[in-house]
Biotite code that builds the C-alpha atoms (Angstrom):
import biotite.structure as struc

atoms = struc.array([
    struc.Atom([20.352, -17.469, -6.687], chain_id="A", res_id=1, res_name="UNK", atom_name="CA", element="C"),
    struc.Atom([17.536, -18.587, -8.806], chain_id="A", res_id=2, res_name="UNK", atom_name="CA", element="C"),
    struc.Atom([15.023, -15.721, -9.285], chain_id="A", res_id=3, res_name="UNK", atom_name="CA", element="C"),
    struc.Atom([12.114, -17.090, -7.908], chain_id="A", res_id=4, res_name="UNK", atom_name="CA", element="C"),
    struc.Atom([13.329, -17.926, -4.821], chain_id="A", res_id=5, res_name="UNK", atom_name="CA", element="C"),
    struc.Atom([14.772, -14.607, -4.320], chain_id="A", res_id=6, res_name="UNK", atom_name="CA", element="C"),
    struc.Atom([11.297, -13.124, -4.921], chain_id="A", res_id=7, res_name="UNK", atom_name="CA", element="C"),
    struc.Atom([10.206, -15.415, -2.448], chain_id="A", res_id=8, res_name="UNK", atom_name="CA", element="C"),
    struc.Atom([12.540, -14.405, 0.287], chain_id="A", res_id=9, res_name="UNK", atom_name="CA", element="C"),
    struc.Atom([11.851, -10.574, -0.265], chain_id="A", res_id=10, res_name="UNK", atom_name="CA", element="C"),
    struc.Atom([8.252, -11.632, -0.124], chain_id="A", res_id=11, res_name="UNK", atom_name="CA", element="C"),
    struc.Atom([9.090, -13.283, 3.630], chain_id="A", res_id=12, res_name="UNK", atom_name="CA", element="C"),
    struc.Atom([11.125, -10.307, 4.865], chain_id="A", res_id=13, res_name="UNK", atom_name="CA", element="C"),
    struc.Atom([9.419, -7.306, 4.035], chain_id="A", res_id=14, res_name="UNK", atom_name="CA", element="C"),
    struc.Atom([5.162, -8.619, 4.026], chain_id="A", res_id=15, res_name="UNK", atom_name="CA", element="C"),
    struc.Atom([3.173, -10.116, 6.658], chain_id="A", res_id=16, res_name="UNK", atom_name="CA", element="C"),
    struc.Atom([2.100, -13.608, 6.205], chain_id="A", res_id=17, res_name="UNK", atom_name="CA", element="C"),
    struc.Atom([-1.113, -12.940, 4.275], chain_id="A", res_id=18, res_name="UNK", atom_name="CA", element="C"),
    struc.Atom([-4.455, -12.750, 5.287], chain_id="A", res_id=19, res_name="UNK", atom_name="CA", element="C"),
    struc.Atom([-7.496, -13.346, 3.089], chain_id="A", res_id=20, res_name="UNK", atom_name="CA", element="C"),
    struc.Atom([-4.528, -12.861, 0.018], chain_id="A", res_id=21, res_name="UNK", atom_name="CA", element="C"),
    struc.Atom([-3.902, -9.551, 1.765], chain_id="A", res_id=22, res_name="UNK", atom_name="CA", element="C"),
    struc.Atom([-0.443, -8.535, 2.757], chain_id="A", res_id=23, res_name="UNK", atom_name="CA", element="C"),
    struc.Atom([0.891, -5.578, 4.538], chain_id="A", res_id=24, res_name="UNK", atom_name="CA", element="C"),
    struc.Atom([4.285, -4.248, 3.979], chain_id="A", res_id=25, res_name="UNK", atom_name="CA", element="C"),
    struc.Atom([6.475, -3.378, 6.892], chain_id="A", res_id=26, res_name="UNK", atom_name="CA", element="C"),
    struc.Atom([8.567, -0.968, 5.120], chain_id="A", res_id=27, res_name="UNK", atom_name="CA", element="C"),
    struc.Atom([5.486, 1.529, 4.744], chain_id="A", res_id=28, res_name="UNK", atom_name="CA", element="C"),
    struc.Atom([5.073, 1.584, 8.838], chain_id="A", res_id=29, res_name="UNK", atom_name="CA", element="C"),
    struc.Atom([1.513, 3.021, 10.005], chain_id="A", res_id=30, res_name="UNK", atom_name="CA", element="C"),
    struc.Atom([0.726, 4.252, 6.661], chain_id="A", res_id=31, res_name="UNK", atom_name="CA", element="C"),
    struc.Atom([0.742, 0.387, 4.953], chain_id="A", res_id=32, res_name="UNK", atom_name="CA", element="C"),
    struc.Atom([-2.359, -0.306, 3.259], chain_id="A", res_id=33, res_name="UNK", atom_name="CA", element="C"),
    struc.Atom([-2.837, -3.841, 2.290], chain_id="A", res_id=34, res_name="UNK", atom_name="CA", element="C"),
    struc.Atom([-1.885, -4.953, -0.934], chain_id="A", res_id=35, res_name="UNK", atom_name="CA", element="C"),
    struc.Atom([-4.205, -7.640, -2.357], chain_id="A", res_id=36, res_name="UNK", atom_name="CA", element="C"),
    struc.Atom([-2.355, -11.059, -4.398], chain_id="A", res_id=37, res_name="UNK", atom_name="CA", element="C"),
    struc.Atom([-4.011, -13.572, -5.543], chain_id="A", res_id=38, res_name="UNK", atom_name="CA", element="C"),
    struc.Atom([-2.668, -17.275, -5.237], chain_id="A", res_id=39, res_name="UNK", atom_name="CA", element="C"),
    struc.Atom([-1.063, -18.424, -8.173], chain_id="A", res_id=40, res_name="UNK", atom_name="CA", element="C"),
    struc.Atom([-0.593, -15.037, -9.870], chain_id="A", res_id=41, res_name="UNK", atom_name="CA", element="C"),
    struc.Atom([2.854, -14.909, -8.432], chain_id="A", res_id=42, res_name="UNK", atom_name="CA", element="C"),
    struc.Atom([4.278, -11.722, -6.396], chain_id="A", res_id=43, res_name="UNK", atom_name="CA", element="C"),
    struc.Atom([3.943, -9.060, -9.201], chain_id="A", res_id=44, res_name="UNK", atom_name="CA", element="C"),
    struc.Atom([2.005, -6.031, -6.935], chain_id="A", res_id=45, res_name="UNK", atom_name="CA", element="C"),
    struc.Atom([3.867, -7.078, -4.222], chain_id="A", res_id=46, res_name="UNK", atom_name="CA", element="C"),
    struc.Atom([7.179, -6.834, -6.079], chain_id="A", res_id=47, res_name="UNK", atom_name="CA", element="C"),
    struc.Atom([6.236, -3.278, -8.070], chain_id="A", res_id=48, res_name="UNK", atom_name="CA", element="C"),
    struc.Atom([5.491, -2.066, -4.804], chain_id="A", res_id=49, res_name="UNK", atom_name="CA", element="C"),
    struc.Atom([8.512, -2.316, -3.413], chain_id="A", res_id=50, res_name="UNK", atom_name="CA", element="C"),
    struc.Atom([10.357, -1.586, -6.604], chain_id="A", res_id=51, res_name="UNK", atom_name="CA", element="C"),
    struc.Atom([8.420, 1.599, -6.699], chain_id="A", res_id=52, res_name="UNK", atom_name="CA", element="C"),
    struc.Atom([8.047, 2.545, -3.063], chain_id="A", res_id=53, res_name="UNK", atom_name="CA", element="C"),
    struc.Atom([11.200, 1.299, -1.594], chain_id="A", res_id=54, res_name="UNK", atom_name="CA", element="C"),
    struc.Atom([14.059, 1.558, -4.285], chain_id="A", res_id=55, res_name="UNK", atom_name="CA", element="C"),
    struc.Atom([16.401, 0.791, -1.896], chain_id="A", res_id=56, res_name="UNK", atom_name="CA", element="C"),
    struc.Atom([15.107, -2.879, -0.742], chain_id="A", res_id=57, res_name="UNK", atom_name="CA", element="C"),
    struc.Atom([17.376, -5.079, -2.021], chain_id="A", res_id=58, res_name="UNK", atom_name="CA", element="C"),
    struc.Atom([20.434, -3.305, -0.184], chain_id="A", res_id=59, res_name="UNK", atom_name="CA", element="C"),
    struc.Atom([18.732, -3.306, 2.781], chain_id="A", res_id=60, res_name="UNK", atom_name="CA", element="C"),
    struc.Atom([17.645, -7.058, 2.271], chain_id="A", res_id=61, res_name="UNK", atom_name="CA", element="C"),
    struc.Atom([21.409, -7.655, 1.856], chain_id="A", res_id=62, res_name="UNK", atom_name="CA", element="C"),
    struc.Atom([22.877, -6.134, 5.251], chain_id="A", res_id=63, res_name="UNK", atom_name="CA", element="C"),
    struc.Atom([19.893, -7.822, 7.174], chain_id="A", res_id=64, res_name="UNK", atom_name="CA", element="C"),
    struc.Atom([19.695, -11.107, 5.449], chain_id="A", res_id=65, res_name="UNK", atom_name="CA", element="C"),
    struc.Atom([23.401, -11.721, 4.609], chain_id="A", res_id=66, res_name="UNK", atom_name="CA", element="C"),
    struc.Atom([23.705, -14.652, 6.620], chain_id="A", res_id=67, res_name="UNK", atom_name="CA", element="C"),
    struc.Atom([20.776, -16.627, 6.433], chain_id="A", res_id=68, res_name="UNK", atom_name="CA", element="C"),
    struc.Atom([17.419, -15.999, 4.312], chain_id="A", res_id=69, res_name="UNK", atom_name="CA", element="C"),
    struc.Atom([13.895, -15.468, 5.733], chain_id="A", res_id=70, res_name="UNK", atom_name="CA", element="C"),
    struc.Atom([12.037, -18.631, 7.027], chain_id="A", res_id=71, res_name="UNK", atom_name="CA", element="C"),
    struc.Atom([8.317, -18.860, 6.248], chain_id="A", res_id=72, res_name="UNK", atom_name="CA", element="C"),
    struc.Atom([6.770, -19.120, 9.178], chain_id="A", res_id=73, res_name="UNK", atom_name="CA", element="C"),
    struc.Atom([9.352, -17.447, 11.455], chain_id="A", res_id=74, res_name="UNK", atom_name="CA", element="C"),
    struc.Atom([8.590, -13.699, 12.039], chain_id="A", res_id=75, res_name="UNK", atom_name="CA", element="C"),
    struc.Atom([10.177, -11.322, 9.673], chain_id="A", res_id=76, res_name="UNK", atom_name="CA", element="C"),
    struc.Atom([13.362, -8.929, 11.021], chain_id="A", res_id=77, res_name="UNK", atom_name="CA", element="C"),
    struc.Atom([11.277, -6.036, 9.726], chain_id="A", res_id=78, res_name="UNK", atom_name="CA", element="C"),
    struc.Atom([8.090, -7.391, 11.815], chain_id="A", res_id=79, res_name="UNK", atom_name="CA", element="C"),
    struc.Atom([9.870, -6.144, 14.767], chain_id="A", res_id=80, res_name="UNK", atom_name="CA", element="C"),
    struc.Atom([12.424, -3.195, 14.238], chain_id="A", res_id=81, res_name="UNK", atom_name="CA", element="C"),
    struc.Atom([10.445, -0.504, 13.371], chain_id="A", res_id=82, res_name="UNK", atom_name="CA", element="C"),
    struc.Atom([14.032, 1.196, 14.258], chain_id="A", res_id=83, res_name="UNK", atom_name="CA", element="C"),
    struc.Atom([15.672, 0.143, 11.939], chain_id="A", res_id=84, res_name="UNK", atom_name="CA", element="C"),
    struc.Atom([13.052, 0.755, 9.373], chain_id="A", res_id=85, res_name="UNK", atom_name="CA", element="C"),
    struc.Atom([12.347, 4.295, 10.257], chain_id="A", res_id=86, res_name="UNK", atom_name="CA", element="C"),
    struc.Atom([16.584, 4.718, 9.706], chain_id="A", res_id=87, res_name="UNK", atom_name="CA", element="C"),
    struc.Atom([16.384, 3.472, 6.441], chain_id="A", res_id=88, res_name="UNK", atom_name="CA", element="C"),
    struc.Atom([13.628, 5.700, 5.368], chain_id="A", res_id=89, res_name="UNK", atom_name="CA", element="C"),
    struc.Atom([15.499, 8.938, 7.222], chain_id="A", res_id=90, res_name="UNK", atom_name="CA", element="C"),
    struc.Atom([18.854, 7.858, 4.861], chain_id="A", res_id=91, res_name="UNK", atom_name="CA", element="C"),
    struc.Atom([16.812, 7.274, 1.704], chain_id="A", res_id=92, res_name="UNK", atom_name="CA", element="C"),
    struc.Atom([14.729, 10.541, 2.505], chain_id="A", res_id=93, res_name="UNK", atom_name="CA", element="C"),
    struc.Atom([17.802, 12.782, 3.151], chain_id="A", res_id=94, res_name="UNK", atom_name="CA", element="C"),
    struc.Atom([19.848, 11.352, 0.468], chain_id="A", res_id=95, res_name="UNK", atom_name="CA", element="C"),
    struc.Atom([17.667, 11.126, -2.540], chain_id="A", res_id=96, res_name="UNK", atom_name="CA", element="C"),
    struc.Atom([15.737, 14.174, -1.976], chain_id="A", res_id=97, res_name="UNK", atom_name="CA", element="C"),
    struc.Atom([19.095, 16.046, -0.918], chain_id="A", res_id=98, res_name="UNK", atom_name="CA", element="C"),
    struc.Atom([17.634, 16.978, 1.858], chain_id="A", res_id=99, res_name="UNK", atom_name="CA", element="C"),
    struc.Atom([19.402, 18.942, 4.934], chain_id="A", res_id=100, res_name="UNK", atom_name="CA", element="C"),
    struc.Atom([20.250, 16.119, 7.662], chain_id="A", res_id=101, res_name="UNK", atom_name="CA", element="C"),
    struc.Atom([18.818, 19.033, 10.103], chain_id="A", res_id=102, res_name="UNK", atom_name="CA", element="C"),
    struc.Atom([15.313, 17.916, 8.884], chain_id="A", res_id=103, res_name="UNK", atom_name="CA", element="C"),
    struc.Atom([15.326, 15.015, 11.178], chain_id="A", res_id=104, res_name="UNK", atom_name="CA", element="C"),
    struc.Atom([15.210, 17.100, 14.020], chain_id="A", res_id=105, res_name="UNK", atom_name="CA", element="C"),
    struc.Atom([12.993, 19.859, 12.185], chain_id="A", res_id=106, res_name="UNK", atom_name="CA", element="C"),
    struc.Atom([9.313, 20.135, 13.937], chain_id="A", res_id=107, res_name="UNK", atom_name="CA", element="C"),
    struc.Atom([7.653, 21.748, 11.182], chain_id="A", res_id=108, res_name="UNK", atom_name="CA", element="C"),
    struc.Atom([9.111, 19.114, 8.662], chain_id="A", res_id=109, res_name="UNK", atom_name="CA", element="C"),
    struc.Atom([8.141, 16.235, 11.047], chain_id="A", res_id=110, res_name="UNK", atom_name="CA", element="C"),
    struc.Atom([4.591, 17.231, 11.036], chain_id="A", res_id=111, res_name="UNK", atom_name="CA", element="C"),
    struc.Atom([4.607, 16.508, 7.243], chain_id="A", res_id=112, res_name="UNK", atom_name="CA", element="C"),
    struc.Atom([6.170, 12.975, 7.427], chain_id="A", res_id=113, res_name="UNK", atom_name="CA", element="C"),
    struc.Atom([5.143, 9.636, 8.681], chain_id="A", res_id=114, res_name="UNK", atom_name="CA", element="C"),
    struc.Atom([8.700, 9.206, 10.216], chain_id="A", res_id=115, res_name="UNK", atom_name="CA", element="C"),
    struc.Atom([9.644, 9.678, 13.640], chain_id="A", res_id=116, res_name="UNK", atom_name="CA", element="C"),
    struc.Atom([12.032, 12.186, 14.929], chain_id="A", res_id=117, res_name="UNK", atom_name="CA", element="C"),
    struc.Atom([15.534, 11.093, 14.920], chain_id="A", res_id=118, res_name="UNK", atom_name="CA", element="C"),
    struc.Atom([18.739, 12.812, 15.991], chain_id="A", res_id=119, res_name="UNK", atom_name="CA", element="C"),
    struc.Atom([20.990, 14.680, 13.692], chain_id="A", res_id=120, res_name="UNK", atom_name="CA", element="C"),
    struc.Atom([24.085, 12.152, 15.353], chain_id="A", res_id=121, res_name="UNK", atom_name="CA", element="C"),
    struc.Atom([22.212, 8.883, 15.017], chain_id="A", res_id=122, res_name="UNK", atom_name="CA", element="C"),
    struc.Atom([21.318, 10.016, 11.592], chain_id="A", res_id=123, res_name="UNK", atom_name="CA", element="C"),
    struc.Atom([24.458, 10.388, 10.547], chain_id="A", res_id=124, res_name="UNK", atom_name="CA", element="C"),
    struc.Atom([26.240, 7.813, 12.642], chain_id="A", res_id=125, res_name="UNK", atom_name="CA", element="C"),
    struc.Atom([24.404, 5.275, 10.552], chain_id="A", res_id=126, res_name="UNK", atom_name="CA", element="C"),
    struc.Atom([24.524, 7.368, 7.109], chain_id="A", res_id=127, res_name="UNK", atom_name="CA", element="C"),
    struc.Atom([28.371, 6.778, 8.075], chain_id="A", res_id=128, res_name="UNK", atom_name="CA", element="C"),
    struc.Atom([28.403, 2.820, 8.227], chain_id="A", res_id=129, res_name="UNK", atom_name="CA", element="C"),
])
């Protein structure tokens, strides 16, 4: 796939459309500030950030997007499944911090995250997949 357009479609999937050349990543949940781009200049911030903040995007891109790319215009998967996002960030927490899977559950722990409580069997039913 041509590089461009697969900057593109990362661009549709993981930002909001952009407002005032203002976008907000849905990966980052509550905590998303916006990141500014101007028109023209490409998707560099957009693409350090999630480089940088997300390492694990373009896997996740994959299992989401597998069949069909983003449309612009048509509502990103990520716009809606907070879910699924808040998984993802559990997995990638737990694995590359090495990280007991009991922290999910851990009250103490929770209080220092943005995530949101998940089960220690949902966890790893979908660290298992």
């Amino acid at each position: 796939m041509d590089k461009t357009l697969e900057t593109k479609y990362h661009i549709l999937a993981f930002f909001s459309s952009p407002e005032n050349d203002k976008y907000k990543c849905y990966l980052c949940q509550k905590d998303s500030k916006f990141l500014t781009q101007k028109k023209g200049s490409g998707y560099t911030n957009l693409t350090t950030h999630l480089n940088k903040g997300h390492p694990g995007f373009k896997e996740l891109y994959l299992q989401v997007y597998s069949e069909e790319p983003p449309v612009e215009g048509k509502p990103s998967f990520f716009s809606y499944s907070s879910k699924i996002v808040n998984i993802y960030d559990w997995i990638s927490l737990v694995t590359k911090c090495k990280l007991p899977i009991s922290h999910c559950e851990n009250p103490d722990f929770l209080n220092h995250t943005h995530l949101e409580g998940i089960s220690i069997k949902t966890l790893t039913k979908y660290m298992n997949k």
